[in-house]
C-alpha positions as CSV (number, residue, x, y, z in Angstrom):
1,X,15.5,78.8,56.1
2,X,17.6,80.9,59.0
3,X,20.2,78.7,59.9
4,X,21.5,80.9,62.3
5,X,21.9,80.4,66.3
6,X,18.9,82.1,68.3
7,X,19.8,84.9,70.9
8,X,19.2,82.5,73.4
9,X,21.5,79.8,72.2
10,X,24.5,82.7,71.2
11,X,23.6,83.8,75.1
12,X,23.9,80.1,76.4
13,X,27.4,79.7,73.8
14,X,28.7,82.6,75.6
15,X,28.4,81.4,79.2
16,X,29.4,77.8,78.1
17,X,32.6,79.5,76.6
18,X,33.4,81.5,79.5
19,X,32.7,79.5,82.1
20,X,35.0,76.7,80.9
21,X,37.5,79.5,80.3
22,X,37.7,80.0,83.8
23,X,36.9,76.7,85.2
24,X,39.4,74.0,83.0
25,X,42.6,73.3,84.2
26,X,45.6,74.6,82.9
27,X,46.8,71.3,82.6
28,X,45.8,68.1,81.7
29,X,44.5,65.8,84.6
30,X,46.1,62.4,85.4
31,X,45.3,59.3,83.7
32,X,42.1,58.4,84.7
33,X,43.2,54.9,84.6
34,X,45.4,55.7,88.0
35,X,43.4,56.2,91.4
36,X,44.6,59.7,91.1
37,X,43.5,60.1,87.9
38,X,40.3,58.9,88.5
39,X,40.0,61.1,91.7
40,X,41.3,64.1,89.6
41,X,38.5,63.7,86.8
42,X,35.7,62.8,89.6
43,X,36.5,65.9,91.3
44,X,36.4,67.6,87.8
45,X,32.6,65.9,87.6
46,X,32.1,67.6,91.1
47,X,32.8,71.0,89.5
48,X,30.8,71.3,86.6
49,X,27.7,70.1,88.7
50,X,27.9,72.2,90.9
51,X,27.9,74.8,87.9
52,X,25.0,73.2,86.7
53,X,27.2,71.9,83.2
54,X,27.1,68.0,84.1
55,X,24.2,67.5,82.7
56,X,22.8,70.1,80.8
57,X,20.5,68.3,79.6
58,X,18.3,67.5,82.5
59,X,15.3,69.0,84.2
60,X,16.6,71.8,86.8
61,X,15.6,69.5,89.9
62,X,18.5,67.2,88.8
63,X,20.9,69.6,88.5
64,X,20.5,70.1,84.9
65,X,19.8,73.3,83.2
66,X,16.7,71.8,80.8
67,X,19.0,72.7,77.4
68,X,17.3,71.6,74.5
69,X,19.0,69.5,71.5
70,X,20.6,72.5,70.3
71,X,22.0,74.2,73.5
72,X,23.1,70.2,74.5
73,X,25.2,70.0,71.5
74,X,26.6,73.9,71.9
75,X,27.5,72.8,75.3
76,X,29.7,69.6,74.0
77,X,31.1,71.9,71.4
78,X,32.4,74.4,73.5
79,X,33.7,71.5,75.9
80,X,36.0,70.0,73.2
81,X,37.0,73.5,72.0
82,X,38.6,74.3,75.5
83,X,40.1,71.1,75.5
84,X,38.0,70.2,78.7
85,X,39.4,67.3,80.2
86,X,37.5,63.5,79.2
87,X,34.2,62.8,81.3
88,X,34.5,59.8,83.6
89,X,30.4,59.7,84.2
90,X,29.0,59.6,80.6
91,X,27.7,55.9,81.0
92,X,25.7,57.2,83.9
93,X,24.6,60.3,82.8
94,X,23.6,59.5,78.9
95,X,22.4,55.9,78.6
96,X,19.2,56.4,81.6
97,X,19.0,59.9,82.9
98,X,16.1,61.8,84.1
99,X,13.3,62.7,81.3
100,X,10.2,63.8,84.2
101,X,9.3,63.7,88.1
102,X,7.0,60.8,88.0
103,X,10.3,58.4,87.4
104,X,10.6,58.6,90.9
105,X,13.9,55.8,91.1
106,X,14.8,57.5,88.1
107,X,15.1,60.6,90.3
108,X,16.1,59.3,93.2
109,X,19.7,58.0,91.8
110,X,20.0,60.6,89.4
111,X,21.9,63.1,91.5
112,X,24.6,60.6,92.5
113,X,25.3,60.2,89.0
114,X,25.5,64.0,88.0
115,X,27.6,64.7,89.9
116,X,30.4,62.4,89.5
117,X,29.5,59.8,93.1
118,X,28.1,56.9,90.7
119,X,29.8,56.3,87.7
120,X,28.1,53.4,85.9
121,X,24.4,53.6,84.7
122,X,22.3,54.9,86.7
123,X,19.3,51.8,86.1
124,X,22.1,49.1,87.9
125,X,21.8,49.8,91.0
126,X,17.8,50.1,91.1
127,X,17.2,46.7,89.3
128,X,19.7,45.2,92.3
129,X,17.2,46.5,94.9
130,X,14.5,45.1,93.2
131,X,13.3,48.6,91.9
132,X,13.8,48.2,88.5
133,X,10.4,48.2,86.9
């Protein structure tokens, strides 16, 4: 059994690794329990989407880069190695996110979430409006 990362995945690692080299802040942000803080770590959210690292997870048309199990969890160990600062969307990115294009609601709110302008799960909002089914 070859235990070993792929090319591909060592590749992905590698642009993980120096991406957040470039892109983490030097210092830590603000509680995210002040307004500021909050603002800090959204705009934080703002960055890495438009990187395509929100959600790394998702299909490209949600801004995600389609990483599979493996990549996913290179990603989130490459995060916590640069000592990225903590996520303030993970309720609304993890617990409904995006799977195909025929989850059209799905779809529709998923953006907002990736990239840090809804923070609670994305499913609330659509079973308010009456789209929840």
């Amino acid at each position: 059994m070859d235990l070993d990362w792929s090319p591909e995945e060592q590749r992905f690692r590698a642009e993980a690794r120096a991406w957040l080299a470039a892109n983490v802040p030097s210092r830590p942000l603000p509680s995210g329990d002040t307004r500021a803080g909050f603002a800090a770590h959204l705009e934080w959210e703002r960055a890495l989407h438009r990187a395509r690292w929100s959600v790394v997870s998702w299909p490209r048309e949600y801004g995600g880069r389609e990483a599979t199990l493996w990549e996913w969890l290179i990603f989130e160990e490459e995060y916590y190695r640069a000592g990225a600062p903590q996520r303030v969307t993970q309720n609304g990115i993890f617990l409904l996110a995006p799977r195909s294009s025929a989850s059209a609601p799905r779809a529709a709110a998923a953006d907002p979430a990736a990239d840090g302008r809804r923070t609670g799960p994305v499913g609330a909002g659509l079973v308010r409006a009456g789209r929840g089914q």
